[in-house]
C-alpha positions, 0 to 999 in steps of 0.5 A, a space after each residue: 647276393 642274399 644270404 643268412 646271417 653268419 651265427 659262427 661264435 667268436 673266441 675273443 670279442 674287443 668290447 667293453 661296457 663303456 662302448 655298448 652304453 650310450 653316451 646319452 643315456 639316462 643313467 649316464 646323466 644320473 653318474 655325471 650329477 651324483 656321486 654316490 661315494 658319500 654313502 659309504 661313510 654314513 653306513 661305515 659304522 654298520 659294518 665289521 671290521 673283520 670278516 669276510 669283505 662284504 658287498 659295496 653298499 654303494 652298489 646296493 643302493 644303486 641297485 634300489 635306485 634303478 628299482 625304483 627309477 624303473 619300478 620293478 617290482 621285486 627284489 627278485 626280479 631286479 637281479 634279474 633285470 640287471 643280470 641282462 641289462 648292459 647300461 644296469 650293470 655299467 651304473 653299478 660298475 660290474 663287467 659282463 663276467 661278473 656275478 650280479 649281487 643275490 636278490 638275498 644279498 639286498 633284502 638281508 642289507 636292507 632289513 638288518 642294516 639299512 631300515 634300522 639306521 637313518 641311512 634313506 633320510 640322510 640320502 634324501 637330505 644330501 640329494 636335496 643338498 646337491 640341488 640346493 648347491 646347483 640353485 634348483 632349489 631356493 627354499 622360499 615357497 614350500 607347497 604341501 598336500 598329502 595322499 593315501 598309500 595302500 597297504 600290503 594288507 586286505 581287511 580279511 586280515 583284520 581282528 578285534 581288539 583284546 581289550 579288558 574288562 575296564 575296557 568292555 564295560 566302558 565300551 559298552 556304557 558308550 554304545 549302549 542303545 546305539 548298536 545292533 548284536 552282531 550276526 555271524 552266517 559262516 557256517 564255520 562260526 569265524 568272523 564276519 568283517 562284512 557284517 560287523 562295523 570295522 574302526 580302528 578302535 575295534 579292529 587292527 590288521 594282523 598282518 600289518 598292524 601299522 596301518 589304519 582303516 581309512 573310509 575313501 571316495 571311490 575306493 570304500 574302506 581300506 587299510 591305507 598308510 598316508 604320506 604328507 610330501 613338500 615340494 619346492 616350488 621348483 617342483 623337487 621334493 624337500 620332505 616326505 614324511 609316513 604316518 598311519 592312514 587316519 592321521 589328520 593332514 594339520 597335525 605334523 604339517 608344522 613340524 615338518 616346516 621347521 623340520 626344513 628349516 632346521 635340516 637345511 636352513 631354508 628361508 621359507 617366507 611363504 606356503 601353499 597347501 589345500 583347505 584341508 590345512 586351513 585351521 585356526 591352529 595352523 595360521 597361527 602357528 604359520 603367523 608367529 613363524 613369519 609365513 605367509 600362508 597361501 592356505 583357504 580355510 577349512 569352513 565357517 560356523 553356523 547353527 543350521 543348514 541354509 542360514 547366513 555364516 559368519 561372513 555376513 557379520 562385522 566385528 568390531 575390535 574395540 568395542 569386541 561386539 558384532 554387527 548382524 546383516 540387519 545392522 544390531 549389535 550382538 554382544 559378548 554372552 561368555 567371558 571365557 571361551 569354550 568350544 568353538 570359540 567366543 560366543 557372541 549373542 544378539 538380543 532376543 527383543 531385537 532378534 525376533 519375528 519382526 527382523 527381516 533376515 529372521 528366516 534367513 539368520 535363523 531357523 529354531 522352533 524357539 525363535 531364540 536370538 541368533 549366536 556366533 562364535 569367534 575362535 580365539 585365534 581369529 585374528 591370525 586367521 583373519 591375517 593370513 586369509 587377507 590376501 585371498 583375493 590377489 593374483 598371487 593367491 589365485 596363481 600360488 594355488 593352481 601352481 601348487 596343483 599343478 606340482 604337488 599332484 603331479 609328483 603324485 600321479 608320478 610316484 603312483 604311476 611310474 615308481 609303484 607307490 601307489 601300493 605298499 610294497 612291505 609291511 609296517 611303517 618304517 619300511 613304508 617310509 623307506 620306500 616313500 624315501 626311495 621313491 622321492 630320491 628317484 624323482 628329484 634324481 629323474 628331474 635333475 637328470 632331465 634338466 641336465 639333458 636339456 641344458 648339458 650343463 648346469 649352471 649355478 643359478 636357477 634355470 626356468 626350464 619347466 613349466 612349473 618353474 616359468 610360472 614360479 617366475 610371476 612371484 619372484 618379478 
């Protein structure tokens, strides 16, 4: 018999919440593996001991979490989202009668309480503690790169600089002769940015003064933030770290190294990064910390376009000279080096016309004899880079792009980093830390699905891991 669906209202509904979210359910696996309780002790100091009874700040945090695990935009709209999600409120424990926390209530915790204490690293340290605990994580080889966050800022916010008047006439004295009067074609007599040339020396963002202008391939010149993230070979996250957008990749590279070894004692015997960290300082430094550096380097020197580079000539260490590719010698000309390195000169009776590499090995109008330079730290660059042609090498730096840009793609495309979502560069920092929370939660969460339950050595579940085998057989 065909009929419509009763739509009567019942007086009374049997139901619970623990019935209507299923047992698979992907928040069901994130409660099984973490116990969010250790949160209240380290925000305890921030809160009154009188007064009205405030919000569990457990529940506040696990309501971010499921902002940034489902990348919902706004505070806004996540009150709204766990007002009508039933597995949302059963996460953060509240029944269907309850009233969900005010998208407010969030913010103002957030601003007053949470950004200026040390709360988001210390979550991020305990995650990666939990999965050190469960053996996911070993510590051993640690893979870094960076990538460009833009910030909640367009260049029509940028304006110049005040400077003083030491400072202007300096300026001046620098860009005299090199620069054209800046024209101005509004009508009413405001800046140009499009005409003028915008730096970070001349200009700041009035509504973020954080970042920084940052000229990108494919993207043209932006206010950016830059976040340097280190990933175990595992692929869990151990450290994420902000900086303004024009900071070089090299510069907080080694101190956040330490920074895992102090935090969370790892044994780190090797690292794999990009030629971007491939400089002298850093396989030094990398050297004397007992790392082996899986890192090409930057580049080599060499005095003009299509001339030989350094990699044609031999050193010879005792008698600190080189050999050029014709076979002479060149000497030390400087007893002290300058920069660029030590430089090295051969002969100008020998280094003439009459050598057969002389259009090759050089190209000046003078004919002047052929110079190189060695850096004083060569010899640790020449230690690491030793092992550039093994297997482990070639296969440590496609499994760092397999991992590292993934994460990336990850963070951009699923958990909104790939724009800011607030202002300055301890809120950008938060959100770096929130989203690589989420992560290392969602892949914990994964393999627990796969494997129910975790054991207490590392399983080689994934793909990254199966290939992180090779280095450990």
């Amino acid at each position: 018999m065909l009929r419509g669906k009763d739509t009567d209202q019942k007086f009374y509904y049997n139901i619970s919440l623990e019935m209507l979210v299923p047992q698979d359910h992907y928040l069901r696996h994130i409660d099984r593996l973490i116990d969010f309780d250790f949160i209240r002790n380290k925000v305890r100091h921030l809160y009154s001991h009188t007064g009205k009874p405030a919000i569990d700040p457990v529940v506040l945090f696990k309501m971010l979490l499921i902002g940034y695990l489902y990348d919902v935009k706004s505070e806004r709209q996540l009150e709204k989202e766990i007002q009508v999600n039933l597995a949302y409120r059963w996460f953060i424990r509240y029944d269907l009668d309850e009233k969900i926390p005010d998208h407010s209530t969030i913010s103002q915790t957030r601003r007053r309480k949470f950004v200026e204490s040390n709360l988001f690293q210390e979550i991020f340290d305990e995650i990666v503690q939990k999965c050190m605990e469960k053996g996911l994580i070993t510590g051993k080889t640690i893979l870094t790169d960076s990538t460009y966050i833009r910030a909640d800022a367009s260049l029509d916010s940028l304006r110049e600089i005040v400077i003083t008047p030491q400072e202007f006439i300096q300026r001046l004295e620098e860009n005299s002769g090199d620069s054209k009067p800046v024209k101005n074609n509004r009508s009413d007599g405001s800046d140009n940015n499009e005409d003028k040339k915008l730096s970070n020396k001349t200009h700041r963002s009035s509504s973020d003064p954080d970042s920084k202008l940052v000229s990108r391939k494919g993207s043209g010149k932006g206010l950016v933030y830059k976040e340097h993230r280190s990933l175990d070979k595992s692929g869990f996250i151990t450290d994420v770290h902000v900086t303004a957008g024009n900071i070089a990749d090299t510069e907080p590279y080694v101190a956040r190294l330490q920074r895992q070894r102090d935090a969370f004692l790892f044994p780190i015997d090797s690292v794999v990064a990009d030629r971007g960290y491939g400089t002298y300082h850093i396989y030094k430094d990398l050297t004397i910390m007992g790392i082996d550096a899986y890192i090409p380097e930057t580049g080599s020197y060499k005095n003009q376009k299509n001339a030989f580079d350094n990699s044609g000539f031999i050193y010879n260490k005792r008698n600190d000279t080189y050999q050029c590719p014709a076979g002479h010698i060149m000497r030390r000309k400087l007893r002290k080096p300058r920069q660029g390195g030590i430089q090295y000169k051969a002969s100008k009776l020998v280094c003439n016309e009459n050598c057969p590499n002389r259009t090759k090995c050089t190209t000046t109008k003078n004919h002047l004899a052929r110079e190189i330079y060695r850096n004083i730290y060569q010899d640790y660059m020449d230690h690491q880079l030793s092992k550039r042609n093994s297997r482990v090498w070639r296969a440590l730096l496609k499994l760092r792009k397999t991992i590292v840009e993934g994460s990336f793609a990850d963070a951009k495309e699923n958990h909104g980093m790939r724009r800011a979502k607030f202002r300055g560069l301890k809120k950008v920092q938060e959100q770096s830390f929130m989203t690589a929370i989420a992560q290392n939660i969602k892949r914990m969460a994964k393999d627990y699905k796969k494997v129910k339950e975790l054991p207490g050595i590392v399983q080689e579940i994934s793909i990254s891991c199966k290939v992180a085998l090779v280095f450990d057989s």
